[in-house]
C-alpha positions in Angstrom: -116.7 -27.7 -124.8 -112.9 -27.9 -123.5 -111.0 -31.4 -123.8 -109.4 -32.6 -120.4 -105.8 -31.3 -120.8 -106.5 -28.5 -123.3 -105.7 -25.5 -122.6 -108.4 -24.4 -119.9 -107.9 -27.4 -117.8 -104.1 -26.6 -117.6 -104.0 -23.1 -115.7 -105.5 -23.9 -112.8 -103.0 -26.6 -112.6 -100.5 -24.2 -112.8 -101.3 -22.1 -110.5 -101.4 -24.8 -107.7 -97.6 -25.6 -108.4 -96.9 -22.3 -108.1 -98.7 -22.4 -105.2 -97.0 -25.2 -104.0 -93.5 -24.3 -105.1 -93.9 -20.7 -103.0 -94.4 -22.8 -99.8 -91.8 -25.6 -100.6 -89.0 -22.7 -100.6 -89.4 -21.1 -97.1 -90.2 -24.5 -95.3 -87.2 -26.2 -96.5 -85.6 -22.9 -95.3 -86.7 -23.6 -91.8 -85.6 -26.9 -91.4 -82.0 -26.0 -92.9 -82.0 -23.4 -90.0 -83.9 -25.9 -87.4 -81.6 -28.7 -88.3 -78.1 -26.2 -87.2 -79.8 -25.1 -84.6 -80.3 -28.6 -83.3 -76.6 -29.1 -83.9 -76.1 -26.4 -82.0 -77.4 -27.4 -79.3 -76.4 -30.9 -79.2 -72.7 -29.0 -79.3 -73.7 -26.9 -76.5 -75.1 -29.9 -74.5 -71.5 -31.5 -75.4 -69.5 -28.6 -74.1 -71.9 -28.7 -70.9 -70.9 -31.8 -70.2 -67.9 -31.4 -70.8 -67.4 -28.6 -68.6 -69.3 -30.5 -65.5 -67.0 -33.2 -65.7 -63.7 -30.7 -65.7 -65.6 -29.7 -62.7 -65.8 -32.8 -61.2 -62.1 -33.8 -61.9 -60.8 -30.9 -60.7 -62.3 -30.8 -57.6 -61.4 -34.7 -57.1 -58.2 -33.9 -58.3 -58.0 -30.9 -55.1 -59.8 -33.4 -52.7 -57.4 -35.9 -53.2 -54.2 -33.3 -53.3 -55.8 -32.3 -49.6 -56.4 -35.7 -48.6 -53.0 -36.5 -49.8 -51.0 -33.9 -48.0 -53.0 -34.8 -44.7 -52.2 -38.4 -45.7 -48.5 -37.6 -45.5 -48.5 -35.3 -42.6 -49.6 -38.5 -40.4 -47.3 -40.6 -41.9 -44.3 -38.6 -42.1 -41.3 -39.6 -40.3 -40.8 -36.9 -38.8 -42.4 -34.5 -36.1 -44.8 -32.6 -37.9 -47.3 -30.7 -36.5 -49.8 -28.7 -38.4 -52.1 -25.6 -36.4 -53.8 -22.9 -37.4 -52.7 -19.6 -36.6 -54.3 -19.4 -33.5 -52.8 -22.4 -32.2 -55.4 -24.9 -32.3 -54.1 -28.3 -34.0 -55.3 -29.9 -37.0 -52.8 -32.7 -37.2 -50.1 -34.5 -36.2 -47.4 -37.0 -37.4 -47.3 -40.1 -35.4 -43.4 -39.2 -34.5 -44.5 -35.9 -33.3 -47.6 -37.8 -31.0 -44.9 -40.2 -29.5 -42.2 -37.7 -29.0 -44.3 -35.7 -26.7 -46.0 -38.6 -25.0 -49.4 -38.3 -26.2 -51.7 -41.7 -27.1 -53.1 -40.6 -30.1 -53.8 -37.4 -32.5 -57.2 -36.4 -30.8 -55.9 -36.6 -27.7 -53.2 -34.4 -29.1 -55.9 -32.2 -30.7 -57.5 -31.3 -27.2 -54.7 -28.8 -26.2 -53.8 -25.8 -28.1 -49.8 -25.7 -29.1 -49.2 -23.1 -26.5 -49.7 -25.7 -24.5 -46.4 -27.6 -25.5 -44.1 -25.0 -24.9 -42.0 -24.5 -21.8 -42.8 -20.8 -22.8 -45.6 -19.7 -25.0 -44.1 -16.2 -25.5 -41.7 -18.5 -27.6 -45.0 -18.6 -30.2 -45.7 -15.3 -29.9 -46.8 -12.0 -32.4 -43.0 -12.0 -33.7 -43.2 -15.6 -35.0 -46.7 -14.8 -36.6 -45.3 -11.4 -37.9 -42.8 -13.1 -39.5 -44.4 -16.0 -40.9 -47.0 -13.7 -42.4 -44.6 -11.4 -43.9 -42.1 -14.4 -45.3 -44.2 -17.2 -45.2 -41.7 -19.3 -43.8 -38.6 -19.1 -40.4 -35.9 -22.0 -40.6 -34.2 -23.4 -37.8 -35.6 -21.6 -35.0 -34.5 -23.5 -31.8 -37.8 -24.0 -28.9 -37.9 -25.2 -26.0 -40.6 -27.5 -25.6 -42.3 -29.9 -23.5 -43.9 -33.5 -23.5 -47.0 -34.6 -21.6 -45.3 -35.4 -18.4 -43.4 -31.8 -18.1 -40.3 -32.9 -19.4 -38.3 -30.0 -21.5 -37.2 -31.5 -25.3 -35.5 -29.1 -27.5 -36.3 -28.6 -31.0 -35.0 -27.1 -33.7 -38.3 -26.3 -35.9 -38.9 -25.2 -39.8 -42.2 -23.8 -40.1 -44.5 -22.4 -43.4 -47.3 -21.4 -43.9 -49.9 -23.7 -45.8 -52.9 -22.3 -47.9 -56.1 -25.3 -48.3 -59.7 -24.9 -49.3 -59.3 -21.0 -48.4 -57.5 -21.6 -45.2 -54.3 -21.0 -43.7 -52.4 -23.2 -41.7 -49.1 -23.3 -39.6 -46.5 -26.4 -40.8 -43.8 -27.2 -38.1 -41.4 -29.7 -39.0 -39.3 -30.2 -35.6 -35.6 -32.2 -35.1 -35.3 -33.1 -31.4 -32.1 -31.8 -30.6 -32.4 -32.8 -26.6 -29.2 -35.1 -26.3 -27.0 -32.7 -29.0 -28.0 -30.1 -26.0 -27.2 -32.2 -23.2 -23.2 -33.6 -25.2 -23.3 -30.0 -26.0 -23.7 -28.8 -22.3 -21.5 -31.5 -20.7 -18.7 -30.5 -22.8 -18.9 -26.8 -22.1 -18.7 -28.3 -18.2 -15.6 -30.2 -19.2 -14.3 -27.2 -21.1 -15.2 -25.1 -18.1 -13.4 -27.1 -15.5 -10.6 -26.9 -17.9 -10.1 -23.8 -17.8 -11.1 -23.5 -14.0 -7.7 -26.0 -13.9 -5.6 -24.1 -15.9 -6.8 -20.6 -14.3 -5.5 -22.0 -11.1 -2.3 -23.3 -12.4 -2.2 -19.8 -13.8 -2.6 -18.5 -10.0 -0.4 -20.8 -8.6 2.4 -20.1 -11.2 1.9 -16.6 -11.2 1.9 -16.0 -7.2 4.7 -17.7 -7.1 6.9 -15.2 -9.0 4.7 -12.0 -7.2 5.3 -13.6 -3.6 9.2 -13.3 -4.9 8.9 -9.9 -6.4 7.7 -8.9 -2.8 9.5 -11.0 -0.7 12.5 -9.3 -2.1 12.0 -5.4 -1.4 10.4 -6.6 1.8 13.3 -8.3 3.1 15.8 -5.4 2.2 12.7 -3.0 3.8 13.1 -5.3 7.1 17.1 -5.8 6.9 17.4 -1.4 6.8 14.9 -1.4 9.5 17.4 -3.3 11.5 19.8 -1.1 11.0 17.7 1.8 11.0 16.9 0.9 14.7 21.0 0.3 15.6 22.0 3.6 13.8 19.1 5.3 16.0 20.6 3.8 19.4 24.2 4.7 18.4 23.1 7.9 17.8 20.9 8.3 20.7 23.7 6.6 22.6 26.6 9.5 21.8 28.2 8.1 18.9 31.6 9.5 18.4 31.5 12.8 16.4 34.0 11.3 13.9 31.5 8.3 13.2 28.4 11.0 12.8 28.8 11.9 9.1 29.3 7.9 8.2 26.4 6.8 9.8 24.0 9.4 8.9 25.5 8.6 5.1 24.4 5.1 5.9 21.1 5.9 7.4 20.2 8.1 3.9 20.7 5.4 1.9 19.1 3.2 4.5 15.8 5.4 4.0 16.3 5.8 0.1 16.7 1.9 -0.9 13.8 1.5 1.5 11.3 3.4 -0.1 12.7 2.3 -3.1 11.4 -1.1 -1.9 8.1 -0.4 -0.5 7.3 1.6 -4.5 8.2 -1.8 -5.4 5.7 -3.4 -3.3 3.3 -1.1 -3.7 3.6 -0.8 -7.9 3.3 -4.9 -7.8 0.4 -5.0 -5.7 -1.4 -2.0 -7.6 -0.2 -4.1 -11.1 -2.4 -7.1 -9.8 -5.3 -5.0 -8.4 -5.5 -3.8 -12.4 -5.0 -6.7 -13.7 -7.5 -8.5 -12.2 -10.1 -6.3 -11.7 -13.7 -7.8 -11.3 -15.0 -4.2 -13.5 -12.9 -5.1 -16.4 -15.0 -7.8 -17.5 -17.0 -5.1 -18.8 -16.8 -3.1 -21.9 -15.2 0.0 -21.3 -12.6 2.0 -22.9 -9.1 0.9 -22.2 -5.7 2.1 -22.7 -4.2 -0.4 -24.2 -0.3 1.2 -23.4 -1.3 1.2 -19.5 -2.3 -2.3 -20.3 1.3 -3.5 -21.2 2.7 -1.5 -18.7 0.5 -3.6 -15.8 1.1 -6.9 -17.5 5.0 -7.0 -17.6 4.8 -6.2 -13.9 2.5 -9.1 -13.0 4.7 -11.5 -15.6 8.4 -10.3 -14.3 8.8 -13.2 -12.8 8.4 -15.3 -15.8 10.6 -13.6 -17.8 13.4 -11.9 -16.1 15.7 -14.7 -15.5 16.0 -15.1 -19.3 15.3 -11.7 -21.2 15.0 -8.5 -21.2 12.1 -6.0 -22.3 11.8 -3.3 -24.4 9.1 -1.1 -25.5 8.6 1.4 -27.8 4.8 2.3 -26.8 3.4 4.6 -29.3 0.5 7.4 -29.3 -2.7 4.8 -29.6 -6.1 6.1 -29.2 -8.1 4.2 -26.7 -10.5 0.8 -27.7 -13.2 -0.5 -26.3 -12.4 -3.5 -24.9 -12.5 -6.2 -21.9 -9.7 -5.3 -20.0 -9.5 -8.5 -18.3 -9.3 -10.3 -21.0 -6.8 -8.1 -23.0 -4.6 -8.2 -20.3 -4.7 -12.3 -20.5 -3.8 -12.3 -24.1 -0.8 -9.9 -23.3 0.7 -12.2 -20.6 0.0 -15.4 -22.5 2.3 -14.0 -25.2 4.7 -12.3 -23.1 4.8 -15.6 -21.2 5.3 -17.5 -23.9 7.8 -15.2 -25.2 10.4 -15.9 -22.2 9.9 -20.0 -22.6 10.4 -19.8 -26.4 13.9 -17.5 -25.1 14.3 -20.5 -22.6 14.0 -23.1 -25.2 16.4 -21.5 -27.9 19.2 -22.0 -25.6 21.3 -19.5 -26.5 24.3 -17.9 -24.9 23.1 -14.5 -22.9 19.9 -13.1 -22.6 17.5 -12.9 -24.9 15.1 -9.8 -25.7 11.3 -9.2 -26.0 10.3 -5.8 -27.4 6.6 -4.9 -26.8 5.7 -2.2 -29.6 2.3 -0.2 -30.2 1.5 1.8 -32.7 -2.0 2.9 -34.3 -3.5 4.2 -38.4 -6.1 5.9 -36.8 -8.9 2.7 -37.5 -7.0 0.0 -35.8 -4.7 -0.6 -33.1 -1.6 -2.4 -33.3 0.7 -4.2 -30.3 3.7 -6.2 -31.8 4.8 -8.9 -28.9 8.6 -9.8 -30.5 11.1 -12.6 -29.2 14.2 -13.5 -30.0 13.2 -17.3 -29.0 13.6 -20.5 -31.1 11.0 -19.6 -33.4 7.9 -22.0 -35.2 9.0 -24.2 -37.7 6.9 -23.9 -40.6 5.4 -27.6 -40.0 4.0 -26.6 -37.2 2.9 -22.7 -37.9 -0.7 -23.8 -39.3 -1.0 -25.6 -36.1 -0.3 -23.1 -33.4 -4.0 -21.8 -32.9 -5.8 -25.0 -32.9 -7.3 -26.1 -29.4 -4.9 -28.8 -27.6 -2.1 -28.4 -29.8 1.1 -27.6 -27.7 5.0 -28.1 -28.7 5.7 -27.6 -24.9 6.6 -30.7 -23.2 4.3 -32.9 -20.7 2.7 -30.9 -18.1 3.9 -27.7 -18.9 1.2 -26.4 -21.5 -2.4 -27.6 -22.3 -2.3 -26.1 -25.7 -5.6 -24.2 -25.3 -3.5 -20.7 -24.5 -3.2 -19.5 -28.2 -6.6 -20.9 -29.3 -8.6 -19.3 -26.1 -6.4 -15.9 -27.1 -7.2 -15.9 -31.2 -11.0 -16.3 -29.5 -10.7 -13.0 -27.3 -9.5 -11.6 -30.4 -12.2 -12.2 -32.8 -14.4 -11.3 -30.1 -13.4 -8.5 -29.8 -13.7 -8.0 -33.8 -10.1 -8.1 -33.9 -7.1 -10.2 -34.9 -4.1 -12.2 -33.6 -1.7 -12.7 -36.6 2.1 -14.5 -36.2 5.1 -14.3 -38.2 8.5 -16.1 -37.7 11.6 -17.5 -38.4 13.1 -20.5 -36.8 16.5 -19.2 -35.0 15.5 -15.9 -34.8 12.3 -15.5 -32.7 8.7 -15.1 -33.5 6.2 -11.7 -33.7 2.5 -12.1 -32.2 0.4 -8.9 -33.7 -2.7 -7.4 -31.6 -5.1 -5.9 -34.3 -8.3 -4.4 -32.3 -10.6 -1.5 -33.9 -9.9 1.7 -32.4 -12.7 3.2 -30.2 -16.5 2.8 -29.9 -16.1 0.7 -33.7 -15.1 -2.1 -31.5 -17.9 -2.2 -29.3 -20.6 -3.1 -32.0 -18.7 -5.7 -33.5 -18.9 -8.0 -30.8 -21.4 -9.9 -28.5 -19.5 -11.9 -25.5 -16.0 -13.4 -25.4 -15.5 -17.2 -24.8 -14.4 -18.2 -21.2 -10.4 -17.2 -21.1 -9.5 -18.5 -17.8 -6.7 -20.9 -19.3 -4.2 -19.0 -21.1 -0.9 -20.2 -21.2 -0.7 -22.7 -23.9 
């Protein structure tokens, strides 16, 4: 018989802790892995979360950036106007409601944009093209109009605006009606300027051409006289011995006459060109022909006190407004002969017209042997108004109106002098069809002489 805790009673013992010990390992296994997988998760649930409320911010964060941006397109102040690209509108500043005359922004709403233009054409496929390709047009001038019909004028920056996965049309306008309006009413002034000047012009200017035919004409009339009492004598039986005088006086009677009337007739022809509705047109000139015509027309003005010269080169022809060309040439010549006047000097003076060409430009050289520009007053000579003439005989628009013909015409009116010795105006203008593309439409020259 075996003792408690001998030997027998100790095996079976044993094995139960074995037992025990082989079930203890993999269970505390489990939890180790149970317990990270619960941390796992409660990580996961924290990253969830965390996600959700990005979310959440973000999204605030965009609905208040849009309810922002709306915020400040009502209370901007300035016009805005916000559409879509059809036209329909989505909102409006309250300085864009009250400068077209509407109560409030739904009433506003209830018309499409089209509907404030004077022309809807003026929002049409090119303004979409282009915002679509750029995204944004500066500056574009509109005319528009308020609730009642009246016309405002705009000058309007527009972009587009991308929101919530939509596209809309910004306009930010400046109402530029009363810069129009000054801007208008002082192109009037400017044009009843010039109307003033243009018929001083005429009145100064028929003047001298009633004289340049008045003269051959009273000649023509004076030989007609005798013309008509040589023919009686004649007619009458004149004594032989007279015959051979008389008829002498009755060939130079015929030969000063016609002399005359090509005097009328190359004066009148000279105006005819000069003034020639057609050459307010584009059209290629010669320029040479051009000088020749002008000194006839302005012979008056300056054959008291100088004479003229030219040395007229071979010049290619340019593509010009004849008209206006022709304007230039007597303002210079004109001034020319007063400058001769002024200098004072003993004898005559001299003006010598030259032309010459490289082959791209055109060159005309009007030279006097005046009182020339003292250097004070050479930065001055092209600026509207300014005139060393003295009151009443020069509104100081002539060389300012001319320097404008001159860039319109993509060329140049340059000046060099000398006080004493006279003063050169220079004529550059592109030679040919190059002179047509490089400009769009002169500046109203009726007043000239500065």
């Amino acid at each position: 018989m075996q003792m408690p805790g001998g030997p027998g009673s100790l095996l079976p013992l044993a094995s139960a802790g074995v037992l025990v010990l082989a079930f203890a390992l993999p269970t505390r296994g489990l939890l180790r892995r149970l317990q990270r997988l619960q941390r796992h998760a409660e990580t996961a649930r924290r990253y969830r979360g965390n996600i959700a409320r990005i979310r959440q911010l973000d999204r605030l964060s965009r609905l208040s950036a849009i309810e922002s941006y709306w915020t400040r397109v009502r209370e901007s102040a300035a016009p805005v106007v916000v559409t879509t690209p059809e036209g329909a509108i989505v909102a409006g500043s309250k300085t864009f409601i009250e400068l077209f005359g509407y109560a409030s922004e739904e009433e506003l709403k209830q018309a499409p944009i089209t509907d404030l233009y004077v022309s809807p054409a003026e929002r049409g496929p090119n303004v979409r093209a282009a915002l679509e390709q750029q995204g944004r047009i500066r500056n574009l001038e509109l005319r528009m109009k308020r609730r009642d019909g009246h016309e405002v004028r705009v000058l309007a920056s527009v972009r587009v605006v991308s929101m919530d996965d939509a596209g809309y049309y910004e306009a930010v306008l400046t109402d530029i009606t009363e810069l129009r309006a000054a801007v208008a009413e002082r192109q009037q002034l400017e044009t009843q300027l010039h109307l003033a000047r243009k018929l001083e012009l005429v009145g100064q200017l028929a003047s001298g051409i009633a004289h340049e035919i008045n003269t051959p004409l009273q000649f023509i009339g004076d030989n007609a006289v005798f013309l008509k009492s040589a023919f009686d004598r004649l007619t009458a039986g004149a004594p032989i011995g007279d015959r051979p005088r008389l008829l002498n006086d009755v060939s130079e009677a015929f030969r000063d006459s016609f002399e005359g009337i090509q005097r009328v007739s190359e004066t009148v022809r000279a105006m005819k060109e000069f003034a020639h509705p057609g050459d307010l047109e584009i059209a290629s000139t010669d320029l040479n022909q051009a000088i020749r015509t002008t000194l006839i027309v302005a012979r008056n003005e300056y054959k008291h006190a100088a004479d003229v010269r030219t040395e007229l080169g071979d010049i290619p022809p340019v593509d010009c407004r004849r008209a206006e060309i022709n304007k230039v040439l007597l303002n210079l010549i004109v001034n020319a002969a007063h400058a001769i006047e002024a200098a004072g000097k003993p004898g005559r003076g001299t003006i010598t017209i030259t032309s010459r060409s490289d082959g791209e430009r055109v060159y005309i050289d009007i030279a006097d042997t005046g009182c020339g520009i003292p250097p004070a007053v050479m930065p001055r000579i092209f600026d509207p108004f300014f005139t060393t003439k003295a009151v009443g005989k020069g509104s100081g628009q002539g060389l300012a109106i001319a320097r404008n013909i001159m860039k319109a015409h993509g060329g140049e009116l340059t000046v060099a002098s000398t006080v004493g010795a006279g003063a050169t105006f220079t004529l550059k203008l592109p030679a040919g069809i190059e002179a047509a593309g490089a400009r769009a439409h002169s500046p109203n020259v009726d007043a000239l002489i500065g």
